[in-house]
C-alpha positions in Angstrom: -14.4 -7.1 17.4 -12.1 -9.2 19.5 -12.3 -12.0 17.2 -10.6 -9.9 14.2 -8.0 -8.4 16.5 -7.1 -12.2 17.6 -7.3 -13.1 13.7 -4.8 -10.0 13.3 -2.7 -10.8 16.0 -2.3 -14.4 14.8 -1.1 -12.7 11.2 1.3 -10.6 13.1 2.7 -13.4 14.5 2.7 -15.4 11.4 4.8 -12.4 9.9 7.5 -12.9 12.6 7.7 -16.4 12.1 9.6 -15.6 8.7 12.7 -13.8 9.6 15.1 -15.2 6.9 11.8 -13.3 4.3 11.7 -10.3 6.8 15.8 -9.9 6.2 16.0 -10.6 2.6 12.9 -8.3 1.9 14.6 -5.7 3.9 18.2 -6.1 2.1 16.2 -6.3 -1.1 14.6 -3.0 -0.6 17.4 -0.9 0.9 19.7 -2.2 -2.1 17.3 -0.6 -4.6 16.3 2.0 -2.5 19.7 3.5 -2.4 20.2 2.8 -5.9 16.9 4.5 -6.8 18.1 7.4 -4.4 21.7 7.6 -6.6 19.6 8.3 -9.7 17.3 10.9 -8.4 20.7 12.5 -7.0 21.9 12.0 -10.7 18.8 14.2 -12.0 19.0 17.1 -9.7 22.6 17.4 -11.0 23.5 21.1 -9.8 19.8 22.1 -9.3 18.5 22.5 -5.8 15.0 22.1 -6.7 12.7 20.5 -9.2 8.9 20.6 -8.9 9.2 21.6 -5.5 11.4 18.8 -4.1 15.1 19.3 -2.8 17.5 16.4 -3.4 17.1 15.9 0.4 12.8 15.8 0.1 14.2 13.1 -3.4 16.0 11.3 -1.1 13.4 11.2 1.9 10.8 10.1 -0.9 12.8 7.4 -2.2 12.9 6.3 1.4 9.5 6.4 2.2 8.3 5.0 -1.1 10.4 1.8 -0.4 9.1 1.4 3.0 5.5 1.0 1.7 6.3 -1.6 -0.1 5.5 -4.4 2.1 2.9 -2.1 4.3 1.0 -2.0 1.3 1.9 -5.1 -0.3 2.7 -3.5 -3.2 3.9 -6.6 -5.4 0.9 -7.9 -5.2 -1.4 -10.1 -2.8 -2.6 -13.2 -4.0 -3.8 -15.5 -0.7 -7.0 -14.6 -1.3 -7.0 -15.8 -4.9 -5.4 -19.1 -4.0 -8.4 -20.0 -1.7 -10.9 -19.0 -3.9 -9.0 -21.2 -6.7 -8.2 -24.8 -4.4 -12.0 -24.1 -2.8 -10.7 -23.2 0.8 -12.9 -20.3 0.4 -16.2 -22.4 1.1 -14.7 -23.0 4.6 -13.9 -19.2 4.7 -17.5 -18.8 3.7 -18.8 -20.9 6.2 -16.9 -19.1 9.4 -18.7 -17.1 11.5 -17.5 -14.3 10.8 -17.9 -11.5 7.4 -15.9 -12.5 4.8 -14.4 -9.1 4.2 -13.3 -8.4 7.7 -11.8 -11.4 7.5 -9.2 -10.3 5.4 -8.8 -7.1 6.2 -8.6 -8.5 10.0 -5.4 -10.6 8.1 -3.9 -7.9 6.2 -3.8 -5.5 8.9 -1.5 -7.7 10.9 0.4 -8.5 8.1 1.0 -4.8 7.4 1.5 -3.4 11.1 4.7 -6.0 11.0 5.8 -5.2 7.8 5.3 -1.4 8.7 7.4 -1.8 11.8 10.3 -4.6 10.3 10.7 -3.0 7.1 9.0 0.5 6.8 10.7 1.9 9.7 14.0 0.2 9.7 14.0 1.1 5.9 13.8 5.0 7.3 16.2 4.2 9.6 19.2 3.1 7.5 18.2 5.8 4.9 18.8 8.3 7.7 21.9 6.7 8.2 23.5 6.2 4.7 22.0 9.7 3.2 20.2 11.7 5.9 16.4 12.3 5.6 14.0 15.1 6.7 11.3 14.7 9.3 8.3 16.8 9.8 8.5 19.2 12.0 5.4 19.6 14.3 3.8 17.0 16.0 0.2 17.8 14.0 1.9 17.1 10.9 2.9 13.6 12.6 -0.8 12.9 13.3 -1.3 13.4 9.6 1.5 11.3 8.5 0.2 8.7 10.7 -3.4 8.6 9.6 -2.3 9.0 5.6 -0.3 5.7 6.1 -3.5 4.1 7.8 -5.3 4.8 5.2 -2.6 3.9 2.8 -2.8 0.2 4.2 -7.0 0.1 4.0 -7.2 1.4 0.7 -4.4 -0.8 -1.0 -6.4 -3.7 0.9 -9.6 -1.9 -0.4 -8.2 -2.6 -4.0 -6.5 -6.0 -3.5 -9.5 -7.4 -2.3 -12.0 -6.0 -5.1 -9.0 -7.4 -7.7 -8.8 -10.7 -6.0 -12.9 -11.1 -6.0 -12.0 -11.4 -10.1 -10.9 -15.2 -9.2 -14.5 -16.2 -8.8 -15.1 -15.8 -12.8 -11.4 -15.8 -14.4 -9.5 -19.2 -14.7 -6.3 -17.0 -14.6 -6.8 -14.7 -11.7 -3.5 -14.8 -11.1 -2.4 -13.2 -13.8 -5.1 -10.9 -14.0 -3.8 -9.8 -10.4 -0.2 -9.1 -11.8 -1.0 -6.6 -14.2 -3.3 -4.9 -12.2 -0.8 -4.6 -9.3 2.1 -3.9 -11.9 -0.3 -0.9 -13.8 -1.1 0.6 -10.3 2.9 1.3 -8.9 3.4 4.6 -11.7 0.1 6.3 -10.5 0.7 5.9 -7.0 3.4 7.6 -7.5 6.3 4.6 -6.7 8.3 4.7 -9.9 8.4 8.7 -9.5 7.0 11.7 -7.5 3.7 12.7 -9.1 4.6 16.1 -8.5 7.6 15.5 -11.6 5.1 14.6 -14.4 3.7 16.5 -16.9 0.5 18.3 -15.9 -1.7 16.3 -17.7 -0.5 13.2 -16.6 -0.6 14.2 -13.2 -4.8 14.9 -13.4 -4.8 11.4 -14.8 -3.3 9.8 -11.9 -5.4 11.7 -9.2 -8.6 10.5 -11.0 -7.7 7.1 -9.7 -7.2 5.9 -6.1 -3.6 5.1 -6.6 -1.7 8.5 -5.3 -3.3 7.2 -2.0 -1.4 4.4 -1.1 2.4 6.0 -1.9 2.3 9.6 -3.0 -0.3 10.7 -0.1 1.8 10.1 2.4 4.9 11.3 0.7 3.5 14.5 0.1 2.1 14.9 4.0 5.1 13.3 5.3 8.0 16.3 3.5 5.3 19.0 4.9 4.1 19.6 1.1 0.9 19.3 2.1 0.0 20.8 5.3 -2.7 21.7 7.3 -6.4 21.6 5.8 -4.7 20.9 2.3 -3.4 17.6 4.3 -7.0 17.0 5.1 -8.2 17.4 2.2 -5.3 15.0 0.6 -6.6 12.1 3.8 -10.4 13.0 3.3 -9.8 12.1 -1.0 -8.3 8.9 0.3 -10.9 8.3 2.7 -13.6 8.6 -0.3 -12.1 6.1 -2.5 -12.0 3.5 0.6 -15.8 3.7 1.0 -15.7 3.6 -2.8 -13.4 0.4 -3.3 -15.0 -1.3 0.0 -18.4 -1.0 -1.3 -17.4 -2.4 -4.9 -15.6 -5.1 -3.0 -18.1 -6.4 -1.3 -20.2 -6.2 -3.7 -18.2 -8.4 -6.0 -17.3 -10.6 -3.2 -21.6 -11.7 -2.9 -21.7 -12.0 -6.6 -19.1 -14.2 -6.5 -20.7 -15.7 -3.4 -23.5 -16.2 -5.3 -21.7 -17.8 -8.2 -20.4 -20.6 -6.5 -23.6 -21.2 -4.4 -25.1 -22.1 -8.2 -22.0 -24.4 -8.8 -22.2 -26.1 -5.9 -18.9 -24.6 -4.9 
């Protein structure tokens, strides 16, 4: 255990090493942020509610949503993919250490500083420039927090079992695009879930996606409170096992593969 919290501390550190990225990533977001924020003002119009959101819950949403872009890597991840493809990954594969754990131990630090550089300074100027709600009891906080844990393990759940896909395409990285690109409407990113059409909503909650933005949205304005909160966390916690399981699953096969190449 206190190997993978020195290899997460070392990717925390990494993280602060790039300031100029940090900075630009944070300008970046808070530019489209606020822009995204101007058109959901636009569609509320004179309305003080639509599908249970106030322009103030729109507002706080856009917020939020922006801020998990880099907690969750939401653009996409593609370190692992590049070691599998120069053949760095027989050194990972040699470490004593599990392969997944690895880089989760990796992504974790990576997300706690992007969390803390860009999630919360994102909420920050947002409460400065528009104003955003907060929940109100410190329970609900608890909830917010775990959600967003689980936010981080899940989308590293699914970036890992994509990246595994490196091992038998010759265009991985491509591969990886669209699957990251497909995944930001059902999480609920490009809009609230709660504003689509019924049926289009069921779709999105049959996948794991809601999990990594909308979850924490939806806990976060106090939508979801109490056991319906924990029912909202325990979903996301059964798609982790889930997308762990496959992952490492793929990752042995993969294993496998390249111990019959001589890889």
């Amino acid at each position: 255990m206190r190997l993978y919290l020195e290899i997460a501390k070392k990717s925390f550190q990494r993280q602060v090493a790039y300031r100029g990225a940090t900075i630009a990533g944070f300008v970046t977001n808070l530019f489209f942020g606020a822009l995204r924020a101007a058109i959901l003002i636009a569609v509320f119009g004179a309305q003080s509610s639509v599908a249970g959101y106030s322009p103030g819950d729109a507002i706080t949403y856009t917020g939020i949503s922006q801020a998990m872009i880099g907690t969750t890597a939401l653009w996409g991840w593609f370190d692992m993919i590049r070691s599998i493809k120069s053949g760095e990954v027989a050194s990972d594969l040699s470490k004593p250490f599990g392969y997944y754990a690895f880089w989760l131990a990796q992504d974790v630090g990576r997300g706690l500083y992007q969390l803390l550089a860009r999630g919360v300074t994102i909420m920050i100027a947002f409460a400065l420039m528009f104003g955003v709600s907060t929940p109100g009891a410190i329970g609900q906080w608890f909830l917010v927090a775990a959600s967003i844990t689980l936010a981080l393990l899940l989308s590293f759940a699914w970036r890992f079992l994509v990246s595994t896909t490196a091992f038998w395409l010759t265009d991985a990285l491509g591969f990886a695009r669209m699957a990251y690109f497909t995944m930001t409407f059902p999480s609920g990113f490009i809009v609230p879930i709660a504003f689509m059409p019924d049926w289009l909503q069921v779709v999105c909650h049959a996948t794991p996606f809601p999990g990594f933005v909308d979850t924490p949205v939806e806990i976060y304005l106090e939508h979801a409170q109490g056991v319906e909160a924990m029912g909202l966390i325990a979903i996301q916690a059964v798609w982790l096992v889930a997308l762990v399981a496959l992952g490492r699953w793929a990752a042995e096969a993969g294993r496998r593969k390249l111990t019959i190449q001589g890889g």
